[in-house]
C-alpha positions as CSV (number, residue, x, y, z in Angstrom):
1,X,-7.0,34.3,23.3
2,X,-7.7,34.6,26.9
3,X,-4.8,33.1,29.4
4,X,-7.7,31.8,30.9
5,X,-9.3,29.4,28.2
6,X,-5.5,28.3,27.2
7,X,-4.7,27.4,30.5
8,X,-7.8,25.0,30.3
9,X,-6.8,24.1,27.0
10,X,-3.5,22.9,28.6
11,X,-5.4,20.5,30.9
12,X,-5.4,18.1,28.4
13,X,-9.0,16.6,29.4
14,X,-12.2,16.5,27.2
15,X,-12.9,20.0,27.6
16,X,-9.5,21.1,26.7
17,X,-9.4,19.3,23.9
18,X,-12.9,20.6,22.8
19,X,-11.8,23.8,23.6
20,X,-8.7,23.6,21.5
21,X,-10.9,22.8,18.4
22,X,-13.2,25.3,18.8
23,X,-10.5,28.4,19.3
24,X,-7.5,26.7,16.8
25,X,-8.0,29.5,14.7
26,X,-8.0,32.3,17.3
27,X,-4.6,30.8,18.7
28,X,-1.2,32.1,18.1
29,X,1.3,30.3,16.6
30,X,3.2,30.8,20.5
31,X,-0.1,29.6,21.9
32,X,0.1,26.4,20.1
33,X,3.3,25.7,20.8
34,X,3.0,26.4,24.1
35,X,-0.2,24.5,24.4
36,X,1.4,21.1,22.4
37,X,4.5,21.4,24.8
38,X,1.9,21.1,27.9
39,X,0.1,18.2,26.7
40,X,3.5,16.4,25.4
41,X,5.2,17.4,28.9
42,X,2.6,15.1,31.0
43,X,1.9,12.4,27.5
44,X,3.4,9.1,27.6
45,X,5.7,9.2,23.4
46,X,3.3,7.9,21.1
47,X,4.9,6.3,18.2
48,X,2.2,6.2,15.5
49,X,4.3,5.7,12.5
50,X,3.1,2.8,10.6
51,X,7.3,2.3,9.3
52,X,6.5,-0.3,7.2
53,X,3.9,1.3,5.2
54,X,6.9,4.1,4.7
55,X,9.2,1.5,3.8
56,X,7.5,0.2,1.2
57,X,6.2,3.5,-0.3
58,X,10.4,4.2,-0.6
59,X,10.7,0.5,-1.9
60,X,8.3,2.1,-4.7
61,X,9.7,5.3,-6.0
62,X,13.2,3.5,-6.0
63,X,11.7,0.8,-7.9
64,X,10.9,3.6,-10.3
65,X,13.4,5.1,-11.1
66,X,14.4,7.4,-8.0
67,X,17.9,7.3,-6.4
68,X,17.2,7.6,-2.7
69,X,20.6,7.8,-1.7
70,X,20.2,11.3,-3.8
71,X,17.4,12.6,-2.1
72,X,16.9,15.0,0.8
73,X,13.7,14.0,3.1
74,X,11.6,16.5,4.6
75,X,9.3,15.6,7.8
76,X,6.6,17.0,9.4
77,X,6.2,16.5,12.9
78,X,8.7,13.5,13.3
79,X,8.6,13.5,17.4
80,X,11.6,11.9,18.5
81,X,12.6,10.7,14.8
82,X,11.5,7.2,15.5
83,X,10.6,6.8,11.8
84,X,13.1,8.3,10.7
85,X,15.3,5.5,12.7
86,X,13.7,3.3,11.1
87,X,14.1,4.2,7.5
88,X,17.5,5.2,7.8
89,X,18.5,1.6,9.3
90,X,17.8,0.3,6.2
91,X,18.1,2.8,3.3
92,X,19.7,5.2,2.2
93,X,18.9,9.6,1.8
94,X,21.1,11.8,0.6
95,X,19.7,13.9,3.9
96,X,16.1,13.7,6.5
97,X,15.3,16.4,8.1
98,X,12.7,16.7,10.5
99,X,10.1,20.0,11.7
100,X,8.2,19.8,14.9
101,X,6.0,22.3,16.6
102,X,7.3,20.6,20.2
103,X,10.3,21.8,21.4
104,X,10.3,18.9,24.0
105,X,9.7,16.6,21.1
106,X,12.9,18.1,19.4
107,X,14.6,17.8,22.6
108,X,13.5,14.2,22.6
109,X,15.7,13.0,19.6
110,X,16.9,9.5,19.5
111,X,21.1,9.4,20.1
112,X,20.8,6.6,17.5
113,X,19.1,8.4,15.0
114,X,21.0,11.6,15.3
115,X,24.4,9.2,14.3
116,X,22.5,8.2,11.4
117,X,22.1,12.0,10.0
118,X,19.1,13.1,10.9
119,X,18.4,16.7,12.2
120,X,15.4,17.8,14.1
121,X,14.8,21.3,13.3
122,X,11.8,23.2,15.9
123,X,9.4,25.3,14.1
124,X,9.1,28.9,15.4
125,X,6.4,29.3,12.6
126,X,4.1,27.3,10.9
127,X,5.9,24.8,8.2
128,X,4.6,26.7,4.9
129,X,5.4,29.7,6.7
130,X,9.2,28.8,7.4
131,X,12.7,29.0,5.6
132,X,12.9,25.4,5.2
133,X,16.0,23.8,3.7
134,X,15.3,22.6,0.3
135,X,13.5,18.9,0.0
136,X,12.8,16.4,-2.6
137,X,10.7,13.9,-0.8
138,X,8.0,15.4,1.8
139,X,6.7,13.0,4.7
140,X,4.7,13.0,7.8
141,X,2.8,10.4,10.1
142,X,0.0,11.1,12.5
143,X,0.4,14.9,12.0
144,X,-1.9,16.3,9.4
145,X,-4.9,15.0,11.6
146,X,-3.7,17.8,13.8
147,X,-4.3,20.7,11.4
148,X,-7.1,22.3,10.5
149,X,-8.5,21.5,6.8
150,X,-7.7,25.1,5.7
151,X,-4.3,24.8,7.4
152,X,-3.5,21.2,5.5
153,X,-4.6,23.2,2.2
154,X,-2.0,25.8,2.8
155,X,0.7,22.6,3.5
156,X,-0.5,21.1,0.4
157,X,-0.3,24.7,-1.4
158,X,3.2,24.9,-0.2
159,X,4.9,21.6,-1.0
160,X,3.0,20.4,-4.3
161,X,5.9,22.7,-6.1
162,X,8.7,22.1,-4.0
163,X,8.9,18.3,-4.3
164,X,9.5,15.4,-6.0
165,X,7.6,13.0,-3.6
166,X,5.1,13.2,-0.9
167,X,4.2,10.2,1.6
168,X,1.7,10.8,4.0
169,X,0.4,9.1,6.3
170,X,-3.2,10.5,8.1
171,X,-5.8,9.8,10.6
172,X,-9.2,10.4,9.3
173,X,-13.3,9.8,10.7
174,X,-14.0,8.6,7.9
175,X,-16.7,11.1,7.3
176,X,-17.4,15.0,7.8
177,X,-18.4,14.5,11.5
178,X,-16.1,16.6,13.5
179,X,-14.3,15.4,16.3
180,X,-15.8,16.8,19.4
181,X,-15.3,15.1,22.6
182,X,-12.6,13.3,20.9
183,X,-10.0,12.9,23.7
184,X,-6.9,14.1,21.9
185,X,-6.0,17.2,19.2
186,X,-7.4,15.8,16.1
187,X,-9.2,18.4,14.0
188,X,-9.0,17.7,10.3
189,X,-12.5,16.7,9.3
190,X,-11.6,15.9,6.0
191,X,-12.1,12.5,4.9
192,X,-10.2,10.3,2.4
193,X,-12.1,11.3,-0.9
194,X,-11.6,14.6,0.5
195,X,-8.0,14.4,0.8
196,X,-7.9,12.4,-2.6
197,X,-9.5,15.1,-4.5
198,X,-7.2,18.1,-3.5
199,X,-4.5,16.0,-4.2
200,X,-6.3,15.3,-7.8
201,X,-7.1,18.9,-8.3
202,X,-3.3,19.1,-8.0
203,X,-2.7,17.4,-11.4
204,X,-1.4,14.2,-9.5
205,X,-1.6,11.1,-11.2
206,X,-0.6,7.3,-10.0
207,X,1.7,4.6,-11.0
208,X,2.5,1.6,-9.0
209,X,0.4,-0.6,-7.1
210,X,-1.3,-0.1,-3.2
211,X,-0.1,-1.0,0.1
212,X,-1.8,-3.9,1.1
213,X,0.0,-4.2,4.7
214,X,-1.9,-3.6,7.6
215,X,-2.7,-0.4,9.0
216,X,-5.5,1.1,11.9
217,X,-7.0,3.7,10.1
218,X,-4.7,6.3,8.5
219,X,-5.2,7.6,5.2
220,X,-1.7,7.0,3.5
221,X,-0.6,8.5,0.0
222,X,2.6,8.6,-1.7
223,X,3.2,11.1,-4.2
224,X,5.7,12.3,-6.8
225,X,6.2,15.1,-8.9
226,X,4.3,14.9,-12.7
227,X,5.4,18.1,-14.6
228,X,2.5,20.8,-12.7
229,X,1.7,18.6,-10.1
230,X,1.0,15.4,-9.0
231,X,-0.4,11.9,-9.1
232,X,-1.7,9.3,-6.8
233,X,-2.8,5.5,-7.3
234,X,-6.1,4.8,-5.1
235,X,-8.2,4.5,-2.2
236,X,-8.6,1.2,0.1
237,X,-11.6,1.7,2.6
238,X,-10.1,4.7,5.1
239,X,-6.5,3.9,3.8
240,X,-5.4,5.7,0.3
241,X,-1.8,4.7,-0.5
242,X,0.0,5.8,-3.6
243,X,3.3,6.1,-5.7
244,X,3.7,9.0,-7.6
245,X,6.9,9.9,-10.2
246,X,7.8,12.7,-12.6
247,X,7.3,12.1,-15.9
C-alpha cells in the first residue's frame, strides 16, 4: 500500500474511512496499527461497552454451573479496560486479559483496573495469529464491527476450540449494505442471521433465557463450549444474546 493513500487513510475523514474499507485487505498488519493509532491519537475514548449486558451474560454461565472465580477471560480490543473495570468490581476471574491493536489504547489502561488484575497485552499480529495465553471465556465489545467478515471467520475459526464461553457484543447494519461513507472503521457487513448461522454451523446450541436490557444496536451472543462446538439461545430484532455451557 502506497504511503500516499495511508497517509489519507490516517486523516480520519469520510474519505479515509472509505478508503480504509476499500484497501483493508491490501494493508499490513503494521499499516493497521499504525493507521488505528492515528485515528485514536486525535479521537476523544469511546466507551461502547454495554457492561451490563456482560454482567448479566456472567450472571448466566455462573448460574449454570461455571465457577467464575476459576476462569481466565480473554478480550479483544478492550481499550483502556473500562469493561473489564467494571466486571471485575463486582465478580470474580481466576484472570482477564486483554489484546488490543492500539498501542496508545494499551498505554491508556485504567490505574484502577490494573490493581484489580487485569493485563493489557498489544497485538504485534493479528489475535488468531498470536501466542495468546490460554482462555476459557472469550469477550469483546464494539470490536468485531472492525474486522472484515473473512477476518471475523478466521476469529471464530480460532477460538470455537479454545474456549469454554464466548460473549460478544457487535455492531451490525442490520442488512448486507456495506458501510460506505460511514464516518468511522466499521467494515463487517455481516448481519445478525449471518452471525447466528456461523455460530450454528459451529455446533452451538442455547440454554438460558435473552437479555432483555437495553442496548443501541449491537448484536450480542454469549456462548459456551458443547462437546465440538457450540450453542446459542436467540435473536431479538439487531440484538442476539445467548448463554451457552458444555455439556
Amino acid at each position: 500500500m502506497s504511503d500516499d493513500v495511508v497517509e489519507k487513510i490516517k486523516r480520519g475523514d469520510t474519505e479515509g474511512f472509505n478508503l480504509w474499507r476499500e484497501n483493508y485487505d491490501s494493508l499490513t498488519f503494521s499499516q493497521h496499527k499504525d493507521i488505528v493509532d492515528c485515528w485514536n491519537s486525535r479521537s476523544v475514548l469511546e466507551r461502547s461497552a454495554h457492561t451490563s449486558f456482560f454482567m448479566w451474560a456472567f450472571k448466566q454461565l455462573a448460574g449454570a454451573g461455571v465457577d467464575l472465580g476459576k476462569r481466565r477471560i480473554a478480550e479483544l480490543g478492550p481499550a483502556d479496560g473500562w469493561l473489564a473495570f467494571n466486571c471485575l468490581s463486582k465478580l470474580e476471574f481466576k484472570s482477564w486479559i486483554g489484546y488490543d491493536i492500539s498501542r496508545i489504547m494499551v498505554e491508556r489502561t485504567l490505574p484502577e483496573v490494573k490493581g484489580l488484575g487485569f493485563v493489557n497485552t498489544e497485538l504485534n499480529e493479528q489475535f488468531w495469529e498470536s501466542s495468546v495465553e490460554e482462555f476459557d471465556i472469550f469477550v469483546s465489545s464494539h470490536t468485531i464491527e472492525h474486522l472484515s467478515d473473512n477476518h471475523f471467520k478466521e476469529l471464530l475459526k480460532f477460538i470455537s476450540p479454545r474456549t469454554e464461553a464466548i460473549i460478544l457484543e457487535i455492531c451490525v447494519k442490520g442488512n448486507r449494505a456495506d458501510w460506505k461513507d460511514y464516518g468511522g472503521s466499521h467494515i463487517l457487513t455481516l448481519n445478525s442471521s449471518d452471525i447466528d448461522i456461523m455460530i450454528r454451523d459451529r455446533g452451538f446450541a442455547s440454554v438460558g433465557g435473552r437479555y432483555m436490557g437495553w442496548l443501541r444496536h449491537p448484536f450480542t451472543g454469549l456462548h459456551t463450549f458443547k462437546d465440538t462446538g457450540f450453542k446459542c439461545i436467540g435473536t431479538w430484532r439487531n440484538h442476539f444474546t445467548g448463554v451457552y455451557i458444555r455439556n
